[in-house]
MIVO-690607 format. One line per 8 residues: number of its first residue (from 1); their letters; for each residue y, z, x negated of N, C-alpha, C, CB. Coordinates in Angstrom, 1 decimal, always signed. Atoms other than C-alpha are relative to their C-alpha. Glycine has a CB too. Example, Ala and Ser with C-alpha at 12.3 -4.5 7.8 and 13.67 -1.06 7.14 Angstrom:
residues 2
1> AS> -1.2 +0.0 -0.9 -4.5 +7.8 -12.3 +1.2 +0.0 -0.9 +0.0 +1.2 +1.0 | -1.1 +0.0 +0.9 -1.1 +7.1 -13.7 +1.1 +0.8 +0.8 +0.5 -1.4 -0.4
END
This chain:
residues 131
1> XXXXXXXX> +1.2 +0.4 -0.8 +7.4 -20.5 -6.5 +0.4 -1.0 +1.0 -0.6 +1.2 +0.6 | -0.3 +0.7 -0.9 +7.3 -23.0 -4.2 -0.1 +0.3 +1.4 -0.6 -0.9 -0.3 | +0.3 -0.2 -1.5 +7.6 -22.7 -0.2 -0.9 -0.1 +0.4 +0.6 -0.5 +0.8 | +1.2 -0.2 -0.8 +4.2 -23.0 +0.5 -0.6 +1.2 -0.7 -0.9 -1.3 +0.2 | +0.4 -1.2 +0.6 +3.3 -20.2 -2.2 +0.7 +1.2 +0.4 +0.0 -0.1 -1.3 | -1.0 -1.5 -0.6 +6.1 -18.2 -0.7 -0.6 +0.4 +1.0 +1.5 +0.0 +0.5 | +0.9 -0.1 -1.5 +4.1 -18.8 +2.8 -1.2 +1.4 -0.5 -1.0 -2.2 +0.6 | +1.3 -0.7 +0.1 +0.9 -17.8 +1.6 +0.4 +1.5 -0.8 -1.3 -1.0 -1.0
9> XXXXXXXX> -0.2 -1.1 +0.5 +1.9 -14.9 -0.4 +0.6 +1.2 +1.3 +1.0 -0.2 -1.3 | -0.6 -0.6 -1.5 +3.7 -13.8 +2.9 -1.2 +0.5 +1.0 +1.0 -1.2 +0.9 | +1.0 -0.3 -1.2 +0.5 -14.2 +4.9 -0.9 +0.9 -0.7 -0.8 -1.3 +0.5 | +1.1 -1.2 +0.6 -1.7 -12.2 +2.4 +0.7 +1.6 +0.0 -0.4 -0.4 -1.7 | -0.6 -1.7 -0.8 +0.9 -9.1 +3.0 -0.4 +0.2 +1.0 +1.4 +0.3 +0.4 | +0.3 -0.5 -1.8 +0.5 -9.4 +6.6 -1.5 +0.0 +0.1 +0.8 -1.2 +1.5 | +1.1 -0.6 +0.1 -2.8 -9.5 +6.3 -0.9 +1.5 -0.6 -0.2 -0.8 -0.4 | +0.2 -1.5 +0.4 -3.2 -6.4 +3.8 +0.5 +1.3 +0.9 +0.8 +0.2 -1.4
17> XXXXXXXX> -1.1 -1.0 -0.8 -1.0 -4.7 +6.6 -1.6 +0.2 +1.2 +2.1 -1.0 +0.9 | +1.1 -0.3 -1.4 -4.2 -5.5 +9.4 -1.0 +0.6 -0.5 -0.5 -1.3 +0.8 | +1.4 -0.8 +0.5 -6.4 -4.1 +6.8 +0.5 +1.7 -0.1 -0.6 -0.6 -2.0 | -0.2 -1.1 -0.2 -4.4 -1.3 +6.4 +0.3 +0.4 -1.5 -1.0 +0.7 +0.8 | -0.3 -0.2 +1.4 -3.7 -1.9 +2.7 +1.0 +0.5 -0.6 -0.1 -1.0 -0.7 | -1.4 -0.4 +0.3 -0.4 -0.5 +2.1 +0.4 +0.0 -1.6 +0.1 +1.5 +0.6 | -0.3 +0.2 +1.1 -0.8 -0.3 -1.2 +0.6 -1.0 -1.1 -0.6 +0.3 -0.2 | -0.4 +1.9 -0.2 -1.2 -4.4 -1.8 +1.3 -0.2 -0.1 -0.4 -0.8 +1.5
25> XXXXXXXX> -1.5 +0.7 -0.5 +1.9 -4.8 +0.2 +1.0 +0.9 -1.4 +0.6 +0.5 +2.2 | -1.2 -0.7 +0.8 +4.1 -2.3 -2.6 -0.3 -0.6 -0.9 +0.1 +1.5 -0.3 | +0.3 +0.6 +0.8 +2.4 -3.9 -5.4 +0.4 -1.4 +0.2 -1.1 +0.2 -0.1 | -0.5 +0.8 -0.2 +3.5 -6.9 -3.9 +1.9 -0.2 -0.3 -0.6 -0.1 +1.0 | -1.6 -0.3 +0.3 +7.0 -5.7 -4.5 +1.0 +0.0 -0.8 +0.2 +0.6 +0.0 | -0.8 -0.3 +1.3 +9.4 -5.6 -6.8 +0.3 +1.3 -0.1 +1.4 -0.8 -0.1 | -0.2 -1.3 +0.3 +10.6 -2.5 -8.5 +0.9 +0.6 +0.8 +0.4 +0.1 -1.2 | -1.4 +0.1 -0.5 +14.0 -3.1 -6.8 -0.2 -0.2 +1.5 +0.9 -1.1 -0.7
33> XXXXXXXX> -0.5 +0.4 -1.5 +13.0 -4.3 -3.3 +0.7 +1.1 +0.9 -1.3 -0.5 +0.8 | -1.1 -0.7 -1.1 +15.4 -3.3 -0.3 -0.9 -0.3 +1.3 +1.8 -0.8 +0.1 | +0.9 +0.4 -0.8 +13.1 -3.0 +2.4 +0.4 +0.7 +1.8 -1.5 +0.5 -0.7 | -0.6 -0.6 -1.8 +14.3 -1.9 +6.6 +0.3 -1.4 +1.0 +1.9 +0.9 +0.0 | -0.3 +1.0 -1.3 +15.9 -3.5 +9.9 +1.2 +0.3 -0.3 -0.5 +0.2 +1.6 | -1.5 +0.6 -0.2 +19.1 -5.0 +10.1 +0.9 +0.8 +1.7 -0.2 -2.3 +0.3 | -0.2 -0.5 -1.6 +20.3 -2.9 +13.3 +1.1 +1.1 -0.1 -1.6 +0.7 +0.9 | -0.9 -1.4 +0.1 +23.0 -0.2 +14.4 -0.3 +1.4 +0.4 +1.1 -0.1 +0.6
41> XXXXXXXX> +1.1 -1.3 +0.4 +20.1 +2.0 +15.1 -0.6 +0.6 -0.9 -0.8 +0.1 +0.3 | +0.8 -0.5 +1.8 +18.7 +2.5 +11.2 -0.2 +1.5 +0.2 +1.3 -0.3 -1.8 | -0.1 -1.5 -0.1 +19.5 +6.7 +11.9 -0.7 +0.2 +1.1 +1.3 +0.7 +0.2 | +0.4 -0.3 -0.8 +18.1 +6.8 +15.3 -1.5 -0.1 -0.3 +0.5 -0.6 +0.9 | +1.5 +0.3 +0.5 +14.4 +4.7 +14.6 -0.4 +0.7 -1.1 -0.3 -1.3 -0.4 | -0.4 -0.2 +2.0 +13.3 +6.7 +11.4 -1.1 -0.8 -0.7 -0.2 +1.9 -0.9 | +1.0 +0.8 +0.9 +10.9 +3.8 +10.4 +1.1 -1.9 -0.3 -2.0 -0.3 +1.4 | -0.7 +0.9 +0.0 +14.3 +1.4 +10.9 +0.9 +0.4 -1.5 +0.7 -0.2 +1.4
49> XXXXXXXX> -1.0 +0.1 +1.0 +16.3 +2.8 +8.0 -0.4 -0.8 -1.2 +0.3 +1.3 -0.4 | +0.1 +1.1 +0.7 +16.8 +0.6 +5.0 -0.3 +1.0 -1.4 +1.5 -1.1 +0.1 | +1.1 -0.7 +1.4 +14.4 +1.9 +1.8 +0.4 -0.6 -1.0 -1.7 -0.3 +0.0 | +0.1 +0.3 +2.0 +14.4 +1.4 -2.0 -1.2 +0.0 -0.4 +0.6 +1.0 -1.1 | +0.9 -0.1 +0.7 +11.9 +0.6 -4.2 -1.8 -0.4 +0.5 +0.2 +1.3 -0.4 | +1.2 +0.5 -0.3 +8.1 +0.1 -4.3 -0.5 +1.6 +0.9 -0.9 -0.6 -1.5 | +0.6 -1.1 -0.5 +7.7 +4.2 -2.9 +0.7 -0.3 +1.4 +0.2 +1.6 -0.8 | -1.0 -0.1 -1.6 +10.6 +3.3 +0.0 -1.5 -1.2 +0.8 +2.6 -1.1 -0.1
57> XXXXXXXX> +0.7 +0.7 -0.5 +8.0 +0.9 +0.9 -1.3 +0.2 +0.6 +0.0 -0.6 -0.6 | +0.7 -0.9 -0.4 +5.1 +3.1 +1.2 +0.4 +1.0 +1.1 -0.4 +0.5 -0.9 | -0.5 -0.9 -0.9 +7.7 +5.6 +3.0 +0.2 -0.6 +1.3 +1.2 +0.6 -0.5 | +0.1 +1.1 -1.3 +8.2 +2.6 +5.6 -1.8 +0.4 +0.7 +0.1 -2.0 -0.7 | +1.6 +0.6 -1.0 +4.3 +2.3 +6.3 -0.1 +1.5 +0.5 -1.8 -0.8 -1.2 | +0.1 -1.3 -0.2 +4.0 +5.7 +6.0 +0.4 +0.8 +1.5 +0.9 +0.4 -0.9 | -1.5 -0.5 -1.5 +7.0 +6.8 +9.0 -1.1 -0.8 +1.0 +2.4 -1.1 -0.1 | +0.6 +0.7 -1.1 +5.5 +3.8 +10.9 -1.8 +0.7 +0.5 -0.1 -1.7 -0.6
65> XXXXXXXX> +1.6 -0.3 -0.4 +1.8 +5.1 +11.0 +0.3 +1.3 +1.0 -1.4 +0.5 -1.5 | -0.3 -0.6 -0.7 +3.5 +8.1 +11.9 +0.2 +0.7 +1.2 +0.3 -0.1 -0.3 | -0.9 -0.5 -1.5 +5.0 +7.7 +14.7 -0.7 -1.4 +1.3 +2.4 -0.2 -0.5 | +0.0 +0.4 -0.9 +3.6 +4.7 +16.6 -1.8 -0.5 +0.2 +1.1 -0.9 +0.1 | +1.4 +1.0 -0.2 -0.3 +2.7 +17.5 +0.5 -0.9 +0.5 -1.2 +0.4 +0.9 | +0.0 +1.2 -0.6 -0.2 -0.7 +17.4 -0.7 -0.5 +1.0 +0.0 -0.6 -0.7 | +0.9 -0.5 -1.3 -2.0 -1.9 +20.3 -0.2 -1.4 -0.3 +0.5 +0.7 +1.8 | -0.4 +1.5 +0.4 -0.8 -6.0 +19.2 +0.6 -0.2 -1.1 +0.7 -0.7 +0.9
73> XXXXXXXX> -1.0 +0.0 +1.4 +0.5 -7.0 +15.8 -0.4 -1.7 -0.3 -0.6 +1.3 -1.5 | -0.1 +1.2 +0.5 +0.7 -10.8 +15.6 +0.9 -0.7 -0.4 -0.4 -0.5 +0.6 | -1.2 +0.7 +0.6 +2.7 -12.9 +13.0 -0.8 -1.3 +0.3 +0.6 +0.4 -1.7 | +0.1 +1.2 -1.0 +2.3 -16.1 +15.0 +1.1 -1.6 -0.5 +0.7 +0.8 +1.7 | -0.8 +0.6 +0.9 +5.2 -18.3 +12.5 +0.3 +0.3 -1.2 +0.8 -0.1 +0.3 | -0.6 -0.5 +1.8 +5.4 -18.2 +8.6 +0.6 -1.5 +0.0 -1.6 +0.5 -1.8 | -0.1 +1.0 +0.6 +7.7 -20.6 +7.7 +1.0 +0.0 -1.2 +0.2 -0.9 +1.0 | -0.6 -0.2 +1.3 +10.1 -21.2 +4.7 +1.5 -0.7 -0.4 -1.0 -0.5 -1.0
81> XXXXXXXX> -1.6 +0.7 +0.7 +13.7 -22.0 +2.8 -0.2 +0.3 -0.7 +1.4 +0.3 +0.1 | +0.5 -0.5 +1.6 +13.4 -21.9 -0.6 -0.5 +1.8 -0.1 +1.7 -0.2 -1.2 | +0.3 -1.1 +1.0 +13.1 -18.5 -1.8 -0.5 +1.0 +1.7 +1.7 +0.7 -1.4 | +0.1 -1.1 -1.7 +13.3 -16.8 +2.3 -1.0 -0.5 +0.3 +1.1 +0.0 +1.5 | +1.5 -0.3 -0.7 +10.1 -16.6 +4.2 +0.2 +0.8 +0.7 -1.0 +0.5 -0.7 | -0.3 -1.3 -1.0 +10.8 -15.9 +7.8 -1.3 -0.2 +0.8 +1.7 +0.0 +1.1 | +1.5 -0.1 -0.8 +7.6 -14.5 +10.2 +0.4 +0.3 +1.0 -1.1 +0.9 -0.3 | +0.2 -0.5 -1.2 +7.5 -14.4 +14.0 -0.9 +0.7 +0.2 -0.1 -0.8 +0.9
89> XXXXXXXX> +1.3 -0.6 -0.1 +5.7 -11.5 +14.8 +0.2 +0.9 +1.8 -0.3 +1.3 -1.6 | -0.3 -0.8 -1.1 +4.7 -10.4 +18.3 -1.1 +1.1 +0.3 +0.2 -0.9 +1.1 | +0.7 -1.5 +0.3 +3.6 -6.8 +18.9 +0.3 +0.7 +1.5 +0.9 +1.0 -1.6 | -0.4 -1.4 -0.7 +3.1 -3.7 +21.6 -0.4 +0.9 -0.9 -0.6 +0.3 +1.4 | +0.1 -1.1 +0.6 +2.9 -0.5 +20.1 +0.4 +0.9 +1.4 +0.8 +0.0 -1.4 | +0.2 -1.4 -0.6 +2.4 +3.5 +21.7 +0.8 +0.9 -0.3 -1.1 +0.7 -0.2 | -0.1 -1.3 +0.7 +4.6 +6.4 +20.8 -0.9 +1.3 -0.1 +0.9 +0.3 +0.4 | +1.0 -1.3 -0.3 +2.6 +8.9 +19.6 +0.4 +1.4 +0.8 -0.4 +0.4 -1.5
97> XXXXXXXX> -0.5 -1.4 -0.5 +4.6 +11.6 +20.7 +0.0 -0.2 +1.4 +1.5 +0.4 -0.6 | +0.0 -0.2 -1.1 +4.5 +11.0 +23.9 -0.8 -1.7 +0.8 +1.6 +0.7 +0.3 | +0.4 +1.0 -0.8 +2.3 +7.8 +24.8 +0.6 -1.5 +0.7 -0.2 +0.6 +0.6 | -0.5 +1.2 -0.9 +5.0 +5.6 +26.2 -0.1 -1.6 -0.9 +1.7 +0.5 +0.5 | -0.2 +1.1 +1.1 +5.3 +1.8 +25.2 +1.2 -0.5 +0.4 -1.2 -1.1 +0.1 | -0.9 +0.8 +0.0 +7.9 -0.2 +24.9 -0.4 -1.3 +0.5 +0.5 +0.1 -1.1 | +0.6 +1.5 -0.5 +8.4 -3.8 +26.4 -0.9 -0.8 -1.2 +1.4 -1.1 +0.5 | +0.5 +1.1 +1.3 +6.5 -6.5 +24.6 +0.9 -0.3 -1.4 +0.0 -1.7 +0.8
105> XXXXXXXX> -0.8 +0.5 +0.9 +8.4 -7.2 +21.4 -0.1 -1.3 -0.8 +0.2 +0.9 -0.7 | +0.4 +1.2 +1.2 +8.8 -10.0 +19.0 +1.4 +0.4 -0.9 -0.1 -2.0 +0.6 | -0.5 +0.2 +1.0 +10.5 -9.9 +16.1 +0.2 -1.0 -1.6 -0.2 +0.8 +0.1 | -0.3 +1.0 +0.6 +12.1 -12.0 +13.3 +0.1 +0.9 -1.5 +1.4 -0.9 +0.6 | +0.0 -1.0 +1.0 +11.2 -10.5 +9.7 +0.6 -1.4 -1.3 -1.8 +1.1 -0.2 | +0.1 +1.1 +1.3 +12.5 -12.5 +6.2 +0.0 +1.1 -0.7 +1.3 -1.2 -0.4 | +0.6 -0.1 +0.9 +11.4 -12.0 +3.2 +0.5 -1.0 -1.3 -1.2 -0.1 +0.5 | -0.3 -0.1 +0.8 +12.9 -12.5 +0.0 -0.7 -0.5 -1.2 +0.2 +0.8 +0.1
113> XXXXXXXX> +0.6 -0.3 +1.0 +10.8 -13.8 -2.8 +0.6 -0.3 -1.5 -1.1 -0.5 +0.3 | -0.9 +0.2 +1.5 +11.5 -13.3 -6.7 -0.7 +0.0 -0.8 +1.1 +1.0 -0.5 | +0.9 +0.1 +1.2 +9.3 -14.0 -9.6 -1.6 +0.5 +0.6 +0.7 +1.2 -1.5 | +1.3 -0.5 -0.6 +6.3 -13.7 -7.4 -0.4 +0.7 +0.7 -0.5 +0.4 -0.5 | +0.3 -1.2 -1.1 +6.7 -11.0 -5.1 +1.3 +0.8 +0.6 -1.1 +1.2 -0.8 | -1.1 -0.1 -1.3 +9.0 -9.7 -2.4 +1.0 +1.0 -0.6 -0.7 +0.7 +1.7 | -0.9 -1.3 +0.8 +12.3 -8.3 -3.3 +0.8 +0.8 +1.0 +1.2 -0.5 -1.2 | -0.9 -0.6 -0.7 +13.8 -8.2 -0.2 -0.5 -0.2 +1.6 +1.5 -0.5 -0.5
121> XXXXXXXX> +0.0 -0.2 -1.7 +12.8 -7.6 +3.7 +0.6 +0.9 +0.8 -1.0 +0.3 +0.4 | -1.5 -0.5 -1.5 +14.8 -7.2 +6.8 -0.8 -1.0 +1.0 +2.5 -0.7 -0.2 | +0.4 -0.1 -1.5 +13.8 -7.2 +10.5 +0.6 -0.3 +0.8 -0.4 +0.9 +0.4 | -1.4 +0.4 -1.3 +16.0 -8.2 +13.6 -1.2 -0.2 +1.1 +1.3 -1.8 -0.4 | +0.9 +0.1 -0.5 +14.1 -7.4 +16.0 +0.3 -0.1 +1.8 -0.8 +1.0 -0.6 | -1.0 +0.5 -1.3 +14.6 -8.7 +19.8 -1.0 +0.5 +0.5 +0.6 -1.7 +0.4 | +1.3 -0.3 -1.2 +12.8 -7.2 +23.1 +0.0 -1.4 +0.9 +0.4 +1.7 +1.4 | +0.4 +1.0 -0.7 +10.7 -9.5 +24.8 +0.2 -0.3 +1.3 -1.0 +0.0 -0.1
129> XXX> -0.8 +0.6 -0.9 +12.5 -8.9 +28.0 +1.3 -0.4 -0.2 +0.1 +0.8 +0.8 | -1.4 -0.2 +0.4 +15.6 -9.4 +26.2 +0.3 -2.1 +0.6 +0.2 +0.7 -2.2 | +0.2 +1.8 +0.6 +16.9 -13.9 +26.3 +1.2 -0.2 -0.8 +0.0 -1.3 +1.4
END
């Protein structure tokens, strides 16, 4: 596919994500994708560990609904390298468990594409007081 079909295919996930489509986005998947955050917290976050498959991908959305309310969820940059597709996305979110938020975040997600649909996403994600 070309880098602007990698774009758009990227932006119609993040969009199935504001609908709440979860399903979309797995179907969008490969059988094989590897899906988490790049971090040396993966055990601590349990929506950061690194998944398998098209169900690890549901188990992502899944964990995440779980545990936080978004409050902001904007991917604000799709842009492209051949086959990667990276998104600026900036976000607050709530813990549910106890209300608190975290600073502003933004984060740097790529995205993988392979015969049509995502094989591989990773997160690196920076706090917005962080420079």
């Amino acid at each position: 596919m070309s880098e602007q079909a990698n774009i758009s295919k990227m932006q119609q996930m993040y969009g199935a994500f504001g609908r709440g489509d979860i399903q979309t986005i797995a179907a969008e998947c490969t059988d094989d994708v590897s899906w988490g955050t790049d971090t040396s917290v993966q055990n601590e976050v349990p929506w950061y560990r690194i998944r398998s498959g098209r169900d690890g991908v549901i188990d992502f959305f899944s964990t995440l609904a779980n545990e936080v309310d978004f409050e902001r969820f904007e991917p604000t940059v799709f842009t492209a390298a051949g086959d990667e597709v990276f998104v600026k996305v900036d976000y607050t979110y709530r813990f549910k468990r106890n209300g608190r938020r975290p600073a502003a975040s933004t984060s740097s997600r790529c995205a993988t594409a392979r015969s049509r649909s995502s094989a591989r996403m990773r997160t690196r994600r920076r706090c917005g007081t962080c420079t």
